[in-house]
SEDOVO-289728 format. One line per 10 residues: their letters; for each residue x, y negated, z negated of N, C-alpha, C. Coordinates in steps of 0.02 Angstrom, whole numbers, padded with zeros to 5 digits. Layout:
BEGIN
A = X Y Z X Y Z X Y Z | ...
% end
This chain:
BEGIN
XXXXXXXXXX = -00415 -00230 00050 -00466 -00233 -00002 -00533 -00248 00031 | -00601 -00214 00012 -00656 -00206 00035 -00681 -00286 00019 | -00728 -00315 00055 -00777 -00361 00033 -00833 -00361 00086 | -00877 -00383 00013 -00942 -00355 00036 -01000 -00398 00043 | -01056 -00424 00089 -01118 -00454 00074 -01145 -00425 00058 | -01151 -00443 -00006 -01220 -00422 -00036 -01283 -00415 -00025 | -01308 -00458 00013 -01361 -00451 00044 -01392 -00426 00091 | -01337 -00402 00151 -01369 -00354 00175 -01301 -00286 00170 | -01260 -00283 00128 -01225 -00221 00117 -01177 -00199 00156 | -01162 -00267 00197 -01095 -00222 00250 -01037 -00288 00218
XXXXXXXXXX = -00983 -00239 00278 -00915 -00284 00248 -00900 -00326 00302 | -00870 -00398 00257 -00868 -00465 00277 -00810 -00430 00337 | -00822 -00493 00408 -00790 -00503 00459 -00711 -00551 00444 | -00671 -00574 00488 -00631 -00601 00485 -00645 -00673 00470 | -00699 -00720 00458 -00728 -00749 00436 -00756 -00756 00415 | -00774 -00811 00353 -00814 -00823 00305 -00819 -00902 00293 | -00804 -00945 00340 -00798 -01010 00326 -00869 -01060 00299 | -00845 -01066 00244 -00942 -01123 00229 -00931 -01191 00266 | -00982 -01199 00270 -00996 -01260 00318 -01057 -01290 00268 | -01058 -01362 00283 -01068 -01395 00255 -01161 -01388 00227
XXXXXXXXXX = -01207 -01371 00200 -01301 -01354 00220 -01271 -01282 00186 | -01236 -01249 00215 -01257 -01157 00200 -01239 -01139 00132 | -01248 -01110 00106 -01253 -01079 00047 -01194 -01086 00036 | -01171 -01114 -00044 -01113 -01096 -00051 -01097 -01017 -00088 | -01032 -00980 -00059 -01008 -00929 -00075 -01009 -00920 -00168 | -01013 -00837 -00166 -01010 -00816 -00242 -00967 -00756 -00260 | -00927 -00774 -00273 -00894 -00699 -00262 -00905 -00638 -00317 | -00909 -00590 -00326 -00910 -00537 -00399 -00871 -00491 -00387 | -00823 -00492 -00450 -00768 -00439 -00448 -00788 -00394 -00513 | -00791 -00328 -00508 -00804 -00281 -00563 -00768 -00258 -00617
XXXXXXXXXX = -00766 -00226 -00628 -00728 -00209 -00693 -00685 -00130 -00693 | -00657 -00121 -00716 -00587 -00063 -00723 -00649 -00010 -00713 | -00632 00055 -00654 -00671 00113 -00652 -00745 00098 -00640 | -00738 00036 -00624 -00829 00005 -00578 -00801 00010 -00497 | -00862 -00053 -00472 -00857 -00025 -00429 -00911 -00103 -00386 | -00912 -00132 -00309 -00943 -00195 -00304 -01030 -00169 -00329 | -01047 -00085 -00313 -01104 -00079 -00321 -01135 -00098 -00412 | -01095 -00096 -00435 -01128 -00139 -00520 -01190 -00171 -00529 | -01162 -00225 -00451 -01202 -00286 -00465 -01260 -00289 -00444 | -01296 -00233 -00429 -01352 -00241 -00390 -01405 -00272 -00395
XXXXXXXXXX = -01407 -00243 -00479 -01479 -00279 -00506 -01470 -00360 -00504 | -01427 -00398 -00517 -01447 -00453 -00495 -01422 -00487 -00432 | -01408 -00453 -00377 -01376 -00493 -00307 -01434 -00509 -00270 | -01487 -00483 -00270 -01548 -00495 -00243 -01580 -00574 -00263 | -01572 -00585 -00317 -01586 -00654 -00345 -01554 -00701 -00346 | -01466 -00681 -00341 -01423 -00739 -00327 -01418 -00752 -00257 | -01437 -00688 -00200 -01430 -00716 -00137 -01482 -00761 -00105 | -01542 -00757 -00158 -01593 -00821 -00148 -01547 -00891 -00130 | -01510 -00910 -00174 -01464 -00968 -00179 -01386 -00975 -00145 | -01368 -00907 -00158 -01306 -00921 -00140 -01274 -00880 -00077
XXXXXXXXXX = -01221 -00856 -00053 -01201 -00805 -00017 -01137 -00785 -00041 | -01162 -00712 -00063 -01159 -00685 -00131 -01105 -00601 -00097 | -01050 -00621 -00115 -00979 -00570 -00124 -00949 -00528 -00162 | -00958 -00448 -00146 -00923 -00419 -00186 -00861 -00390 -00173 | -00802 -00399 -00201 -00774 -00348 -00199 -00743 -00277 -00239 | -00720 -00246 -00200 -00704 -00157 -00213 -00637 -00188 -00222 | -00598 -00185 -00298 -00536 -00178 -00309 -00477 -00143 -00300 | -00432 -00119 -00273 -00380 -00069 -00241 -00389 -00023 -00284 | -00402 00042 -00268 -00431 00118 -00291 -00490 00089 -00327 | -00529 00089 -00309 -00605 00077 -00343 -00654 00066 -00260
XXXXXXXXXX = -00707 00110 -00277 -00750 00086 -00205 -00702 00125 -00154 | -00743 00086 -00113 -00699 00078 -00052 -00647 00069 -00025 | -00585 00051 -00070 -00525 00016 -00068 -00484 00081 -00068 | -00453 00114 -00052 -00388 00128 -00064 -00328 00104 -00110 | -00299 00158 -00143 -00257 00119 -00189 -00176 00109 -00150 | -00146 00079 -00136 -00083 00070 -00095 -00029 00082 -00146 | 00028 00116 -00135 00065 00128 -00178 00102 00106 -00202 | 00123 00029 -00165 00165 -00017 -00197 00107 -00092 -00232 | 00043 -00065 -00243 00012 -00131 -00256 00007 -00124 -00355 | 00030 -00196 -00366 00025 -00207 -00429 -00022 -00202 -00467
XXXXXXXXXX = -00061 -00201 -00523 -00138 -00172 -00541 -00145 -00234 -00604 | -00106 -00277 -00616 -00105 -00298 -00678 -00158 -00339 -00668 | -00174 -00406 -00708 -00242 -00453 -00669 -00213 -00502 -00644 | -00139 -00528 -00668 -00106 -00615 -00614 -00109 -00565 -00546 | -00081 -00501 -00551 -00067 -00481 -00472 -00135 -00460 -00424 | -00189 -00446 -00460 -00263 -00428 -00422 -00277 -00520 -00421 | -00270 -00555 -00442 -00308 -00632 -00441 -00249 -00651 -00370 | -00200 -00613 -00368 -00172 -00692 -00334 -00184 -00632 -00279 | -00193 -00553 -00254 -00219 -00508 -00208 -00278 -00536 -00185 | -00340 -00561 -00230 -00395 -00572 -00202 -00388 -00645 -00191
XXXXXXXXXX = -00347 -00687 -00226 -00339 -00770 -00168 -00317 -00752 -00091 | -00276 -00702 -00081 -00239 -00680 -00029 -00280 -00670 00030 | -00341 -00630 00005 -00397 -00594 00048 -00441 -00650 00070 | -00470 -00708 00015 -00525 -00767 00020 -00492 -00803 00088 | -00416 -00816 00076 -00362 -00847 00116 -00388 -00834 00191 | -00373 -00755 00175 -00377 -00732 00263 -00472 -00763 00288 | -00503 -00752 00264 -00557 -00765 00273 -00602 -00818 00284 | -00539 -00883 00256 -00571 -00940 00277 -00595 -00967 00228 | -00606 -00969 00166 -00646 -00989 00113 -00581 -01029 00060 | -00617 -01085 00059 -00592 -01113 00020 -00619 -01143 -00040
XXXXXXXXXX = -00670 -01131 -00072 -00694 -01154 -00105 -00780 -01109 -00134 | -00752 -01072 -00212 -00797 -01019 -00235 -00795 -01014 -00291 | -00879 -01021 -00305 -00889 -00973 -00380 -00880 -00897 -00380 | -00851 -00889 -00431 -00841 -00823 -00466 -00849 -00800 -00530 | -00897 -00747 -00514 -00915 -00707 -00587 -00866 -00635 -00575 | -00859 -00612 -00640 -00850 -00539 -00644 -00857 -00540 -00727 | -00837 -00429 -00719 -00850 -00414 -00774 -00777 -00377 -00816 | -00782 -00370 -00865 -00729 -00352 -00900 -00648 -00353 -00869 | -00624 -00312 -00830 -00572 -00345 -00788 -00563 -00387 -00748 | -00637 -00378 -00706 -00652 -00433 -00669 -00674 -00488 -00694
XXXXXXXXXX = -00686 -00500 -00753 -00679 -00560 -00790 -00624 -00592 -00809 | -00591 -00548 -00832 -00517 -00552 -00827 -00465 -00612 -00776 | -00486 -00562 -00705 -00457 -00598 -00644 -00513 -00644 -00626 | -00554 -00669 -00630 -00604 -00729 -00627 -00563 -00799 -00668 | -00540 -00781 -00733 -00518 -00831 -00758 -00445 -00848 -00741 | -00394 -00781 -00716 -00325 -00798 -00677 -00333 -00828 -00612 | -00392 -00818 -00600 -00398 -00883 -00533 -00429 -00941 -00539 | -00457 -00949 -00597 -00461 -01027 -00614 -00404 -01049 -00655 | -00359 -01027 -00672 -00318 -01051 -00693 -00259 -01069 -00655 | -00260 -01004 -00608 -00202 -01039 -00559 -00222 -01058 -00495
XXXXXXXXXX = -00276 -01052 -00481 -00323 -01083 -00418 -00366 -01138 -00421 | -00362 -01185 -00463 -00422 -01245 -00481 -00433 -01265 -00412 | -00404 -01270 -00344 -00442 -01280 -00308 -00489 -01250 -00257 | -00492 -01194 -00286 -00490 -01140 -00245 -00570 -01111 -00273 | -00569 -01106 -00323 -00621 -01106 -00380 -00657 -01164 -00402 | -00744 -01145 -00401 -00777 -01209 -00414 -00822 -01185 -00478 | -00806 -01137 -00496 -00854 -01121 -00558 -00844 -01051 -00577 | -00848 -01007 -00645 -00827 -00969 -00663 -00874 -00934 -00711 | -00891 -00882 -00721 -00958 -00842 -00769 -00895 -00781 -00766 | -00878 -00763 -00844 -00835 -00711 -00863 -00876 -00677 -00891
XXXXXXXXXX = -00904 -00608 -00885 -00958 -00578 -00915 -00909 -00513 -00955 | -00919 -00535 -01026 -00888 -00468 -01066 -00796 -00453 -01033 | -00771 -00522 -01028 -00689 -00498 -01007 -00659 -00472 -01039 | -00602 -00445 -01017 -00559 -00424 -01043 -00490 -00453 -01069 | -00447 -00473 -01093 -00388 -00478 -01098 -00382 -00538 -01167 | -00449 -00566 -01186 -00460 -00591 -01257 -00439 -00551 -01327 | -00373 -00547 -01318 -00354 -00504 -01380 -00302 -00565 -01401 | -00297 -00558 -01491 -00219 -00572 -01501 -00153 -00541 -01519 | -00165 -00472 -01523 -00134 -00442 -01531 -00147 -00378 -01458 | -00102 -00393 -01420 -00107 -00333 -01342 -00104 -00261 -01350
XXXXXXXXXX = -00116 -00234 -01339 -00120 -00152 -01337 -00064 -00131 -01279 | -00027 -00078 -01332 00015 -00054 -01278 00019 00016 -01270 | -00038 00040 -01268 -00052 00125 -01260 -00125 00133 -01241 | -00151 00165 -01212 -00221 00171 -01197 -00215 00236 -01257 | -00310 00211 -01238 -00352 00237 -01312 -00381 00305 -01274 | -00373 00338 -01332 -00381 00419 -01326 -00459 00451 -01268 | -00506 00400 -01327 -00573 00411 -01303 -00584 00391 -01230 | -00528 00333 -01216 -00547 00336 -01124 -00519 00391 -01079 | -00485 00416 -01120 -00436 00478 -01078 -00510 00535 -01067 | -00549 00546 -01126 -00588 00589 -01128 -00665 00562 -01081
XXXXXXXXXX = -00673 00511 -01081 -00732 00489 -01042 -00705 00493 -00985 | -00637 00461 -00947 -00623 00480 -00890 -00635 00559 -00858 | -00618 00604 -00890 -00619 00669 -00885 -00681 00691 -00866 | -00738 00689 -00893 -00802 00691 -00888 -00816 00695 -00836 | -00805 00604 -00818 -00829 00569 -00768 -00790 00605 -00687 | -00710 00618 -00690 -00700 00644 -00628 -00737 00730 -00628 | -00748 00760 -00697 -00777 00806 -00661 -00844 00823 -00648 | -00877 00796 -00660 -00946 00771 -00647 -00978 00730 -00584 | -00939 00692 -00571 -00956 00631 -00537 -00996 00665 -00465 | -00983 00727 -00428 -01002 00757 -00378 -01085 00783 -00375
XXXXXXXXXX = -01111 00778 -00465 -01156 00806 -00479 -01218 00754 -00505 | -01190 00694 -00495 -01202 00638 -00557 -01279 00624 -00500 | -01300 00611 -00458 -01379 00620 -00455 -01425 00661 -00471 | -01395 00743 -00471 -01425 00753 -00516 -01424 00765 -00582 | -01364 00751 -00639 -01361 00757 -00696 -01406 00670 -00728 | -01391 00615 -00692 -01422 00559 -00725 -01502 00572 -00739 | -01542 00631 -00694 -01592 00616 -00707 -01618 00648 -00768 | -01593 00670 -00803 -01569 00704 -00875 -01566 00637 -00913 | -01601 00639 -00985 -01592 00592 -01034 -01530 00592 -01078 | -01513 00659 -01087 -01468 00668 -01127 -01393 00675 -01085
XXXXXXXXXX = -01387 00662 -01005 -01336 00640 -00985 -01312 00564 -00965 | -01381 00552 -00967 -01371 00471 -00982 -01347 00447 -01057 | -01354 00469 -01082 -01342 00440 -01156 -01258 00459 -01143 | -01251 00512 -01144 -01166 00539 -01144 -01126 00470 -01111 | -01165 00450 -01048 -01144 00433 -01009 -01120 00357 -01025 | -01200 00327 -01042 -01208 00250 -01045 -01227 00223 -01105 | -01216 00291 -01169 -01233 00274 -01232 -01194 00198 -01263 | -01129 00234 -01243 -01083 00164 -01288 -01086 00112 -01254 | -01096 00094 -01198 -01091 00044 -01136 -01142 00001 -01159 | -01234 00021 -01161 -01274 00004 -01158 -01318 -00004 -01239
XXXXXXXXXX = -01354 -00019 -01267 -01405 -00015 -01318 -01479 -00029 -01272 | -01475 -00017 -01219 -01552 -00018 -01191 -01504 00036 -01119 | -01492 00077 -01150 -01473 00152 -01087 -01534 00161 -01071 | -01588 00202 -01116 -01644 00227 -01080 -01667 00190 -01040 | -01652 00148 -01037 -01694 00105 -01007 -01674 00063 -00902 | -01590 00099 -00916 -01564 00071 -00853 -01594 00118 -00773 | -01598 00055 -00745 -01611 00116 -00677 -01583 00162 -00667 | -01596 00230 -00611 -01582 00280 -00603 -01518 00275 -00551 | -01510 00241 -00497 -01485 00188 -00460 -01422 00166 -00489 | -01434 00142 -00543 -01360 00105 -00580 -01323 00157 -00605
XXXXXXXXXX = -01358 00205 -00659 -01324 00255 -00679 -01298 00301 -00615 | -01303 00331 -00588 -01260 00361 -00529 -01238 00337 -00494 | -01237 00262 -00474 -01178 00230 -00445 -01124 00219 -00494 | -01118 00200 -00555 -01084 00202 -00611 -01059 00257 -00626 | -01092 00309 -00618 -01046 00390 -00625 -01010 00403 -00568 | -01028 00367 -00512 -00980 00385 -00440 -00931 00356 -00446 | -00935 00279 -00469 -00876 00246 -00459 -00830 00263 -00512 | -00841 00275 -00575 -00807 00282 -00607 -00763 00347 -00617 | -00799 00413 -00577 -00756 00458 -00545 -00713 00475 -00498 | -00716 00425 -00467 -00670 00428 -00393 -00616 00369 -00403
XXXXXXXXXX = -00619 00324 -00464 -00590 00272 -00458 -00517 00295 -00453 | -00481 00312 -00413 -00393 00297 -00411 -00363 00263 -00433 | -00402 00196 -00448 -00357 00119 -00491 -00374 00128 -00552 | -00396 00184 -00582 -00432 00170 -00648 -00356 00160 -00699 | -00330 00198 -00687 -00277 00207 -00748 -00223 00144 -00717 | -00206 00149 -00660 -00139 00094 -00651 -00187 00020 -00661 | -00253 00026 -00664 -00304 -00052 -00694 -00268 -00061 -00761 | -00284 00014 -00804 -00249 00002 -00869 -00217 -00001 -00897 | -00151 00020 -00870 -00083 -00014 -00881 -00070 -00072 -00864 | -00100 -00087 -00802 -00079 -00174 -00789 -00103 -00209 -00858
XXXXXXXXXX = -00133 -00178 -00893 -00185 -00247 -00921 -00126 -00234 -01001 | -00083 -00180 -01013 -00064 -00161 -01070 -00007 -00202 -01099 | 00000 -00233 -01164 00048 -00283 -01153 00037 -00357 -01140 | -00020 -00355 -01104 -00034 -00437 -01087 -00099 -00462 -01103 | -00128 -00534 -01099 -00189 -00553 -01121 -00171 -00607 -01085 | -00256 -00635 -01072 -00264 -00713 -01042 -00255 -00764 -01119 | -00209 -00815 -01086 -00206 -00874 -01125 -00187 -00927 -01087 | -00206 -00945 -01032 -00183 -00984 -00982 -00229 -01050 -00981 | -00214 -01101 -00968 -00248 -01192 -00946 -00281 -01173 -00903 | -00359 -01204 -00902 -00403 -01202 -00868 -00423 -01266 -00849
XXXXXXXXXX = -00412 -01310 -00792 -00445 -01375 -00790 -00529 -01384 -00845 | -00518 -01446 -00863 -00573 -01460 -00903 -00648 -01475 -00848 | -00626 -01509 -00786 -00713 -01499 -00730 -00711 -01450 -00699 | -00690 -01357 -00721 -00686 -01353 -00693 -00751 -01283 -00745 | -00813 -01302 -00740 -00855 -01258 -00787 -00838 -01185 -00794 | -00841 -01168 -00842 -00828 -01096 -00852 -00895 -01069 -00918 | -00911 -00995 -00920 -00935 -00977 -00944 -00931 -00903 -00976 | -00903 -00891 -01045 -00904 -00824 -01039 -00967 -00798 -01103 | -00958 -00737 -01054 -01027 -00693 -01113 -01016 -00637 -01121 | -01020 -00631 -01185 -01028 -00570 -01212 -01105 -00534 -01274
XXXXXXXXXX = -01093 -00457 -01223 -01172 -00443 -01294 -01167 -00439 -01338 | -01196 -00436 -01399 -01200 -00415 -01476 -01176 -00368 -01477 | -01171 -00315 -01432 -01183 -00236 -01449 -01130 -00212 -01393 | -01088 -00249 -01386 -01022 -00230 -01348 -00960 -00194 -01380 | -00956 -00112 -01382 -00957 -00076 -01420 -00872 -00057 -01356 | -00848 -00076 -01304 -00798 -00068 -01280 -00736 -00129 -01280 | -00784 -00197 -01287 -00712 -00237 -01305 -00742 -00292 -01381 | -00736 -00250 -01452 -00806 -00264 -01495 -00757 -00357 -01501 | -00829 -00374 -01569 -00790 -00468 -01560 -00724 -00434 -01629 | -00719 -00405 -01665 -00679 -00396 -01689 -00617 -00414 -01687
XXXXXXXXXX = -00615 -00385 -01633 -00537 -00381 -01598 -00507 -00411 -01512 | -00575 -00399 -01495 -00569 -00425 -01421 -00619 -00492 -01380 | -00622 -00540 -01432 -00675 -00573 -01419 -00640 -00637 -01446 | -00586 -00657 -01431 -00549 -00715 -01466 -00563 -00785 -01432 | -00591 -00809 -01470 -00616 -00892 -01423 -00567 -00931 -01410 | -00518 -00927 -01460 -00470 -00978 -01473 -00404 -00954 -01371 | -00417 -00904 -01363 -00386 -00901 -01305 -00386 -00949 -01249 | -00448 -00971 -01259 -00501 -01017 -01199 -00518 -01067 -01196 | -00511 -01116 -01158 -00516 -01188 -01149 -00567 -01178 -01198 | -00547 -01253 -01214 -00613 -01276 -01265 -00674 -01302 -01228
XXXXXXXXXX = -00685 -01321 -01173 -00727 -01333 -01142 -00772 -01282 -01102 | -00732 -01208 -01114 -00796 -01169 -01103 -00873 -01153 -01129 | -00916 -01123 -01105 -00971 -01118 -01143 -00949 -01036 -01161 | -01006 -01024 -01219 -00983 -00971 -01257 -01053 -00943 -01275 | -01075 -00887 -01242 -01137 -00852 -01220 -01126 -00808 -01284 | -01174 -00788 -01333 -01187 -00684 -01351 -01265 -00692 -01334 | -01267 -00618 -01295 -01350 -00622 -01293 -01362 -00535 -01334 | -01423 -00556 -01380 -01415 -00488 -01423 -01439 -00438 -01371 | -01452 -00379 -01404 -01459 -00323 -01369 -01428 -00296 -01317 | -01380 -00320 -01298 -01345 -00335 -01221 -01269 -00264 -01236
XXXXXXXXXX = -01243 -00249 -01219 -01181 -00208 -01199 -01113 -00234 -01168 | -01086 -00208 -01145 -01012 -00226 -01086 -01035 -00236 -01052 | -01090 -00233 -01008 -01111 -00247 -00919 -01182 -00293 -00951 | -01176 -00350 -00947 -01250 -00404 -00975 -01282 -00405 -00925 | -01250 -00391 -00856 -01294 -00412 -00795 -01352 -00344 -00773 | -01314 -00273 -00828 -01373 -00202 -00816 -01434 -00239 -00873 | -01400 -00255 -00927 -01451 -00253 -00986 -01503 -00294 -00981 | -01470 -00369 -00957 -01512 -00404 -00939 -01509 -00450 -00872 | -01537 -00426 -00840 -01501 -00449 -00778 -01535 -00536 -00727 | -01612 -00543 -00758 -01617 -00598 -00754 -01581 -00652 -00784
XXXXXXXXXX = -01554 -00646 -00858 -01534 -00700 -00891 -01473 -00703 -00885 | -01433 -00649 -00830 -01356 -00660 -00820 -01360 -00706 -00754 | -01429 -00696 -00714 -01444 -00752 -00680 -01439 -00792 -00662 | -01491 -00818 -00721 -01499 -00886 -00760 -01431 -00911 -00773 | -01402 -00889 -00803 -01333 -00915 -00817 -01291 -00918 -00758 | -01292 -00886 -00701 -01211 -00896 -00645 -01240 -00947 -00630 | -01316 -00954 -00612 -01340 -01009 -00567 -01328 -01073 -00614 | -01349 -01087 -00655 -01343 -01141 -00705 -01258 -01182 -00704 | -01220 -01128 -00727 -01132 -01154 -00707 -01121 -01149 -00641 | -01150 -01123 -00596 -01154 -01155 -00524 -01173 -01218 -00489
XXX = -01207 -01236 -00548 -01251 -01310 -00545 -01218 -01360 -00573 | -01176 -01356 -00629 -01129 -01377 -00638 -01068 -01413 -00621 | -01057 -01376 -00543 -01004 -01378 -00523 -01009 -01438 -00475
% end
């Protein structure tokens, strides 16, 4: 599995050990058919503070999908403790988004020491009732997306393939960089983990003990039109001592829509900790 500095864009060495003065580590894990490039718009501002990690999930990015690797989120959380392991790190905040929010909170749950703080942006697996079939309309956006994806710098610069694209995702699409949208159409076309992401997740939901010092934060937008509060937005899943973010105007990815105030927020429950 790929991991990445963010800050200057290559992949981490056989070490990663913090020492005591240096920045503490941040890790960001993405979401089903993303990809570490997501995070761009705000890694520039968290690597002010922190030293700031992404990784590429098995078939997503850079990763290769291996044919005996499990896709569910206990088996990607206790894959990416596996990887921090080799690397020397013992001790990290972690954000992600929708799946990767997901596995953000299976490693504070079964890693409290391992984990010093947690920002779940728009997760996934807040249902009470689990899904055990994928939904039609992702079958059809997938489709799109692998056959497109070769073309996607120049189709994003089109308004009306952005909308196709980042209509339901976003309520401020027009408005996302050019940058995000075609890394978002790449990753999400090449992703190999996309579908075995979504079976892992089918059938199951987070409801797991979260130490009470151990801050957590999840957020979701108003206008989150892929996991709506309807149905996928259940509080009662989640320590009671989490904080509990909506920021309006916002989508499934808070950190495109608004990417200072997703910020504001990792750093804040980083401060926390």
């Amino acid at each position: 599995m790929r991991l990445w500095h963010q800050s200057t864009g290559t992949p981490l060495g056989s070490s990663l050990r913090h020492e005591q003065g240096e920045a503490a580590p941040l890790l960001l894990i993405h979401g089903m058919g993303s990809a570490s490039t997501a995070w761009k718009l705000i890694t520039p501002a968290l690597s002010e503070e922190l030293t700031v990690i992404a990784i590429d999930l098995p078939g997503h990015g850079n990763t290769p999908l291996p044919k005996d690797q499990a896709m569910d989120p206990h088996s990607l959380a206790l894959l990416v403790k596996a990887e921090l392991d080799e690397l020397g790190v013992t001790r990290v905040h972690v954000a992600g988004n929708s799946l990767g929010g997901w596995i953000a909170l299976e490693l504070a749950a079964q890693f409290p020491d391992l984990v010093a703080s947690v920002v779940a942006l728009a997760p996934a697996g807040l249902w009470l009732k689990p899904s055990h079939r994928r939904q039609k309309r992702g079958d059809f956006a997938r489709y799109l997306a692998t056959s497109t994806h070769r073309i996607a710098p120049y189709l994003m610069q089109y308004q009306w393939a952005r909308r196709i694209g980042f209509g339901v995702v976003s309520p401020l699409w027009r408005e996302l960089p050019l940058e995000t949208c075609i890394d978002a159409a790449i990753a999400y076309g090449t992703s190999d983990g996309y579908y075995p992401a979504w079976d892992g997740m089918l059938g199951r939901r987070f409801d797991k003990a979260i130490p009470s010092s151990l801050p957590v934060a999840v957020v979701f937008g108003e206008h989150d039109n892929t996991l709506p509060a309807k149905h996928s937005q259940e509080r009662s899943l989640l320590p009671t001592h989490c904080e509990w973010i909506r920021i309006p105007q916002a989508g499934h990815a808070p950190m495109w829509d608004h990417p200072d105030l997703v910020v504001q927020i990792i750093l804040r429950t980083v401060n926390l900790a």
